[in-house]
C-alpha positions in Angstrom: 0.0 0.0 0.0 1.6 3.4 -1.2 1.4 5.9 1.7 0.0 8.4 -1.0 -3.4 6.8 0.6 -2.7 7.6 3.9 -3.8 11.2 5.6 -0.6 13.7 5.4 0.6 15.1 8.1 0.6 18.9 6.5 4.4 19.5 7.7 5.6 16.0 6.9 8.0 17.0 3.9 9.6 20.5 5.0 10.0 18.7 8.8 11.7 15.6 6.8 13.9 17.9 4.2 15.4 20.1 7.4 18.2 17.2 7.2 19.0 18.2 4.5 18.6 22.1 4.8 21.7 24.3 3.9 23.4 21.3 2.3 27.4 21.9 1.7 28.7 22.4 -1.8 31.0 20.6 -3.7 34.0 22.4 -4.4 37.2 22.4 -6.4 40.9 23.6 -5.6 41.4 26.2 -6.2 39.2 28.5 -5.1 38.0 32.1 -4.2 35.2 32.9 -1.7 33.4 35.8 -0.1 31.0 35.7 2.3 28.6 38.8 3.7 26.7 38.4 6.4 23.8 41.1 6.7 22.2 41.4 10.6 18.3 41.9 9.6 14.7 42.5 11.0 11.8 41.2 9.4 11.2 43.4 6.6 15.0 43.4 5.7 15.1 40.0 5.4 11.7 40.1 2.9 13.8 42.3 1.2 16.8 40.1 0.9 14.5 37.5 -1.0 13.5 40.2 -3.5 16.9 41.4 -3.9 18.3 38.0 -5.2 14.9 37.1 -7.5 15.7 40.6 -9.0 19.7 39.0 -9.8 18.4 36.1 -11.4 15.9 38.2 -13.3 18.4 40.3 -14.4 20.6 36.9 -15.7 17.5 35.4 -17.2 17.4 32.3 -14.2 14.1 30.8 -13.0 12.9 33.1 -10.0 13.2 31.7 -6.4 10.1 30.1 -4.5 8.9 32.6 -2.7 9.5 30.5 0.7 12.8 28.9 0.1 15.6 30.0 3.1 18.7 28.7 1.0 19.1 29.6 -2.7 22.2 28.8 -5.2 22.9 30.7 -8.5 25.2 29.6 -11.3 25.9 33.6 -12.9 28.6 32.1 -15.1 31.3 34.3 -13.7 30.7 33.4 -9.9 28.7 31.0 -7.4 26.1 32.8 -5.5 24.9 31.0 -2.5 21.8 32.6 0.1 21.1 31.4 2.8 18.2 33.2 5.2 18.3 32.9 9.3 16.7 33.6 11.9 18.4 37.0 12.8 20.8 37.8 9.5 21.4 36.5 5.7 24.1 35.6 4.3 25.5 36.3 0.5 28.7 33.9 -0.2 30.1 34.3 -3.5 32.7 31.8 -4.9 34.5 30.7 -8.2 37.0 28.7 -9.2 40.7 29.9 -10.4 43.5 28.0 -12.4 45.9 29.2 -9.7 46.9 32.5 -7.0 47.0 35.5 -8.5 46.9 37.8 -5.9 45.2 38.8 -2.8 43.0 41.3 -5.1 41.7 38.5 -7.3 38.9 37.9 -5.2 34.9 36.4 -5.8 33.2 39.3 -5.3 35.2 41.7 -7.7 33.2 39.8 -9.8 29.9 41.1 -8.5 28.0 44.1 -10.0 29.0 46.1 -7.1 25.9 48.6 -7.5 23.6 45.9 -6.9 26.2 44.8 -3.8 25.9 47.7 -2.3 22.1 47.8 -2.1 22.5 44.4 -0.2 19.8 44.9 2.6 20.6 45.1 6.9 23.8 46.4 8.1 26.8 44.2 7.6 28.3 42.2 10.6 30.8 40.1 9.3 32.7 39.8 5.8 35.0 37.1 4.5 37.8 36.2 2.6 38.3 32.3 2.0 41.6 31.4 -0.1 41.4 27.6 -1.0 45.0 26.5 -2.3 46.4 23.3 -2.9 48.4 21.9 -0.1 51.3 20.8 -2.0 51.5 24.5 -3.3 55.3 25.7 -2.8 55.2 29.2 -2.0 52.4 28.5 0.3 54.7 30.5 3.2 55.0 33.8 0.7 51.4 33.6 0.3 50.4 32.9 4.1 52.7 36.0 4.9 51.4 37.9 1.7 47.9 37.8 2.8 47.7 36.9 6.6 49.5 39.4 9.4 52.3 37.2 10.9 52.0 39.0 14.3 48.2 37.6 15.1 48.7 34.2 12.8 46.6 31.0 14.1 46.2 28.0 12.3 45.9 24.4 12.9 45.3 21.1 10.6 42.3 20.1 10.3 40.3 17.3 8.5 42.4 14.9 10.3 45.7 16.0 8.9 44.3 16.7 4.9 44.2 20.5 5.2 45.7 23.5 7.0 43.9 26.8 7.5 45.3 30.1 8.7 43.8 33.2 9.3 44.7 36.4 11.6 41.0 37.2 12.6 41.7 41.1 11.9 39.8 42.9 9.8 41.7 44.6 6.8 41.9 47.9 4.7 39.2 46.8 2.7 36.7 46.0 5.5 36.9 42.2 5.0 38.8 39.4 7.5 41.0 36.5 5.8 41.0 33.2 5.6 43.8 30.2 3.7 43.1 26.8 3.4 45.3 24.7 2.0 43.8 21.1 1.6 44.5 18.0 -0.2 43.5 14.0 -0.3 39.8 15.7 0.1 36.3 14.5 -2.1 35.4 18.2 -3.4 32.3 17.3 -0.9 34.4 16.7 2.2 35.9 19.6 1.0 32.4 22.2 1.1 32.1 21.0 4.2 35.1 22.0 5.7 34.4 25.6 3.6 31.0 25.7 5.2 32.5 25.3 8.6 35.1 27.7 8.6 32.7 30.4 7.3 30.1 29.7 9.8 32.7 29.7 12.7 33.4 33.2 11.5 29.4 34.0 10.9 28.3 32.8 14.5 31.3 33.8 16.7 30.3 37.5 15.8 26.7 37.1 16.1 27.3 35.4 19.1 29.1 38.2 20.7 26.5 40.6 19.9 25.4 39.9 23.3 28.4 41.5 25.0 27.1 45.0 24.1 24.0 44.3 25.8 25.8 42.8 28.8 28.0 45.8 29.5 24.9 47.9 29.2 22.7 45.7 31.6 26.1 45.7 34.0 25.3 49.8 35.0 21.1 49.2 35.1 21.7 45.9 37.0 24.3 47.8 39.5 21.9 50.7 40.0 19.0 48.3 40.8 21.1 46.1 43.2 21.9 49.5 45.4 18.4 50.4 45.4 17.1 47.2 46.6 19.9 47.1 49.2 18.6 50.4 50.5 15.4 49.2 50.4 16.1 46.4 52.0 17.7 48.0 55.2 15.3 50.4 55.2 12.2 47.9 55.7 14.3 46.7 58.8 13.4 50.4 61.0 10.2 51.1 59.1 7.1 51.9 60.8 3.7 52.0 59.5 3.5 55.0 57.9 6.8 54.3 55.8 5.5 51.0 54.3 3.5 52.4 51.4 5.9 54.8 50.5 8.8 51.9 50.9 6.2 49.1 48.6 5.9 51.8 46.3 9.5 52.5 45.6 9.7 48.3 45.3 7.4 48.0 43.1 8.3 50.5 40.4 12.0 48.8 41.1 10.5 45.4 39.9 9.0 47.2 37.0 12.7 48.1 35.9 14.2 45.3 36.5 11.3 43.3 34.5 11.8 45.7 31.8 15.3 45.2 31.7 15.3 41.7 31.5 12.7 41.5 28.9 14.9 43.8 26.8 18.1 41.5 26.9 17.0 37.8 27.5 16.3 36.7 24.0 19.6 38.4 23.1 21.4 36.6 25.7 19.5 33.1 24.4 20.8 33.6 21.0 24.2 34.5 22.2 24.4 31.0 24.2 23.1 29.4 21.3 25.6 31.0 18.8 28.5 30.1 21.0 27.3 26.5 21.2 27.4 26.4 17.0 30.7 28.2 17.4 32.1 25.1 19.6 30.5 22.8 17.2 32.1 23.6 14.1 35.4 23.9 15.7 34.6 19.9 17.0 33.4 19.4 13.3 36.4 20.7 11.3 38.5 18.2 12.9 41.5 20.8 13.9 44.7 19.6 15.6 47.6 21.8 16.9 50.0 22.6 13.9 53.6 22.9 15.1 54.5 26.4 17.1 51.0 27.6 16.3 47.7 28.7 18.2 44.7 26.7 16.9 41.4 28.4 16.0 39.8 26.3 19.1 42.2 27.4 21.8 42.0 31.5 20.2 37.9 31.1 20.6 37.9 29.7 23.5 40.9 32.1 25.2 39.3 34.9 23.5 35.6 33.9 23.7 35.4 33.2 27.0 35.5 36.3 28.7 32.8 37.7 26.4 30.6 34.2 27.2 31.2 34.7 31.1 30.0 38.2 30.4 26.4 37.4 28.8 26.2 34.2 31.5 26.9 36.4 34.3 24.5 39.1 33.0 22.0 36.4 32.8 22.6 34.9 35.8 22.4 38.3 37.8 19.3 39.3 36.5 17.4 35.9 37.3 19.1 36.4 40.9 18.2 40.0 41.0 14.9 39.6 40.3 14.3 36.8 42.6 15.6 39.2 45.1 13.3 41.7 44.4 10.1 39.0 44.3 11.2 37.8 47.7 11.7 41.7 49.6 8.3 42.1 48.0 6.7 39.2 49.8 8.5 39.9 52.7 6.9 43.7 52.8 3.8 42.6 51.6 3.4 39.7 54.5 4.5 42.7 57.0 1.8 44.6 56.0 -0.7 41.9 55.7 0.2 41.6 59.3 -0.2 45.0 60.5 -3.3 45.1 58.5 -4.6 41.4 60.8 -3.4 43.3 64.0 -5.5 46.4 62.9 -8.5 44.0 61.6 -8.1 42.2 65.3 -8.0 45.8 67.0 -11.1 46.5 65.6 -12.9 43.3 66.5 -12.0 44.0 69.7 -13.2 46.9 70.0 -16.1 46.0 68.2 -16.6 43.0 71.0 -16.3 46.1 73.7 -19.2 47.8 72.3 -21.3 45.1 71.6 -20.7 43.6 75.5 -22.1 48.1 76.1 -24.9 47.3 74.1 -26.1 44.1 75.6 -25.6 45.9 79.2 -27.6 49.0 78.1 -30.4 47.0 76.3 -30.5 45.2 80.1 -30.8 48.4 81.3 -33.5 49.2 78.9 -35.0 46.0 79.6 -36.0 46.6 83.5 -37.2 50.1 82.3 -39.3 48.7 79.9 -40.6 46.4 82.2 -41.4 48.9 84.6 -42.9 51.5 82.3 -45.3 48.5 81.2 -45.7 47.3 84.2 -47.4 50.9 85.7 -49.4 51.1 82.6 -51.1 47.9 83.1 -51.8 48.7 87.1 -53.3 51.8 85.7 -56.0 50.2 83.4 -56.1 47.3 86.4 -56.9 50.2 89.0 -59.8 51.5 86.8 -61.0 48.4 86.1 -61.1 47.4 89.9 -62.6 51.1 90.8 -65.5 50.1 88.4 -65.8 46.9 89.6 -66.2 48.2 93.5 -69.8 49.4 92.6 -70.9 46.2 91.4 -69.6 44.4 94.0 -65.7 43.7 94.1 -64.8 43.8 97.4 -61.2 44.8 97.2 -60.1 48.6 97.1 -58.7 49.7 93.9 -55.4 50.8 95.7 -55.5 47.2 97.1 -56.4 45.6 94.0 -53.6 48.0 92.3 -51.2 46.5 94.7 -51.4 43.0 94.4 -51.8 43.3 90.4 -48.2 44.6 90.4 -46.1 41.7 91.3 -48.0 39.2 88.9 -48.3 42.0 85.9 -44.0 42.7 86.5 -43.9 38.7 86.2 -45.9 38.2 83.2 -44.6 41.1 81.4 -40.6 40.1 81.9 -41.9 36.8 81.0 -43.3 38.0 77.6 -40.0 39.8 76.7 -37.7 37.0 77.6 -40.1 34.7 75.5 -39.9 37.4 72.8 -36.1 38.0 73.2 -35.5 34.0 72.8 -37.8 33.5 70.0 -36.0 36.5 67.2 -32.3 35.3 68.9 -33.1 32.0 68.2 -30.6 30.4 64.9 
């Protein structure tokens, strides 16, 4: 059964062609390359994929698709390979040559410089990439020729079938340089090792595009670590009327410190992650130490490291600093929460106090009450016993008054306890 019955996942092919995304190049010795890589935003990057479409237009080549991130072009004179990412593009031009010339006979002299110079973004990194044959004689002259001797590292790499040297300077003409002489290689072995040694160049500067941002978090992070400190001590001696001017003052220091971090943590990530591809392309070019020289892997990682510490650090300080800050701000708020039970309990208190008044005064009001009704019902008892004389009664109505009293008094408290009992009742 073909799977062309089944139900497609809708990302099945791009997720399985990712392996073999960016794909190395096959490549002959010699050779001249020149890479650009152009930092982007969004529209920039759009802008990128128009720019090439309109090469190939101009050369009369089918147009990109319109969603490709990695195009090559065969312009006769020169290789023209684009590659889009995530932050930046880059433009690496290469052709083949029956031999050295010189240093200025380079791939992208053979670029319509116009249209270079209208390459979208801001450039971060250009390249130079000599590839010369190994067994080459005057490989030393030409080393010296294009290389400066004073800040020379190389290695052997590909297990012993190539050298590279470079000075990682940038020269008069705005670009940094690159040799590699290799032999014994399949011209695919070969593209990979190119590919390697340009990326280590693309992603150890994006990589340290974080350190900008680290030096400038440094003086916010400092300034925020002496306020809280303040803060801090000062929530030690203060009293009531201090705390909402002291929560205040916290909580528009969380507000910077949140800001600050939002600003520079995804620049941090993709520092960590561009140093991580800068150690694995070092592993994956295979270098050993060539005799009396500094290897590219022991120049990154001597010269890298500070600049990684840096952006860790930064990172680490502002997770730390804003734990601080959450934890002050619990500690404050649970302070006042307190004050605010101790108040609430207070006014219970007091509350109980007033009630215990009420209940005494509504006593009070309570033998009153009986009294008043009390003498009001001896009154109508006294006329009725005054009226009831003439027919007969035998008692005096002062006497009859009198020993109505006790039993009215009785009935009446009675009635209001009965009363009372029955609206209390749950």
């Amino acid at each position: 059964m073909k799977t062309d019955a089944l139900r497609q996942h809708p990302q099945r092919l791009s997720l399985h062609n990712e392996v073999h995304a960016r794909p190395p190049e096959a490549m002959g010795i010699p050779a001249r390359i020149s890479r650009i890589v152009m930092w982007c935003d969004a529209a920039q990057r759009e802008a990128s994929r128009s720019h090439i479409a309109a090469l190939a237009r101009d050369h009369h080549l089918p147009l990109p698709d319109s969603h490709s991130t990695h195009i090559r072009l065969d312009l006769g004179a020169y290789r023209l390979r684009w590659e889009l990412h995530t932050e930046f593009v880059t433009w690496t031009f290469s052709k083949n040559a029956q031999s050295f010339q010189s240093e200025r006979d380079l791939a992208v002299d053979a670029v319509n410089q116009t249209w270079l110079a209208a390459l979208p973004g801001q450039c971060l990194a250009s390249l130079h990439l000599w590839v010369l044959s190994l067994t080459q004689e005057d490989q030393p002259h030409l080393v010296r020729q294009l290389l400066n001797e004073e800040t020379l590292v190389a290695s052997t790499v590909a297990d012993g079938f190539g050298e590279v040297y470079t000075d990682f300077a940038v020269h008069p003409d705005g670009y940094s340089r690159m040799v590699l002489l290799a032999g014994g290689m399949t011209p695919r072995r070969l593209g990979r090792l190119v590919q390697g040694l340009l990326e280590i160049e693309t992603y150890r500067m994006a990589a340290l595009l974080g350190l900008p941002a680290a030096r400038a978090a440094a003086q916010v992070l400092a300034s925020a670590e002496r306020e809280l400190a303040e803060l801090a001590n000062a929530i030690r001696f203060a009293t009531r009327e201090d705390e909402p001017q002291l929560l205040d003052r916290l909580t528009r220091l969380a507000g910077q410190v949140e800001s600050q971090h939002a600003a520079t943590h995804s620049r941090f990530s993709a520092s960590a992650a561009y140093f991580e591809l800068v150690d694995k392309r070092i592993e994956d070019i295979a270098e050993s130490r060539l005799a009396g020289m500094q290897s590219i892997g022991e120049f990154m990682d001597r010269r890298l490291t500070p600049a990684r510490s840096t952006c860790e650090w930064s990172t680490r300080r502002q997770d730390a600093l804003s734990q601080r800050v959450s934890r002050i701000s619990n500690l404050l708020r649970t302070r006042v929460e307190i004050e605010q039970q101790q108040s609430s309990q207070a006014l219970l208190a007091t509350m109980n106090q007033r009630q215990d008044l009420q209940l005494k005064m509504q006593s009070t009001v309570e033998g009153l009450s009986v009294a008043a009704i009390t003498y009001y019902i001896v009154g109508l008892v006294s006329y009725l016993a005054k009226a009831g004389h003439s027919l007969g009664w035998p008692l005096s109505a002062e006497t009859t008054s009198a020993a109505a009293i006790p039993l009215v008094a009785i009935g009446v408290w009675a009635s209001l306890k009965r009363l009372q009992s029955k609206f209390l009742k749950p």
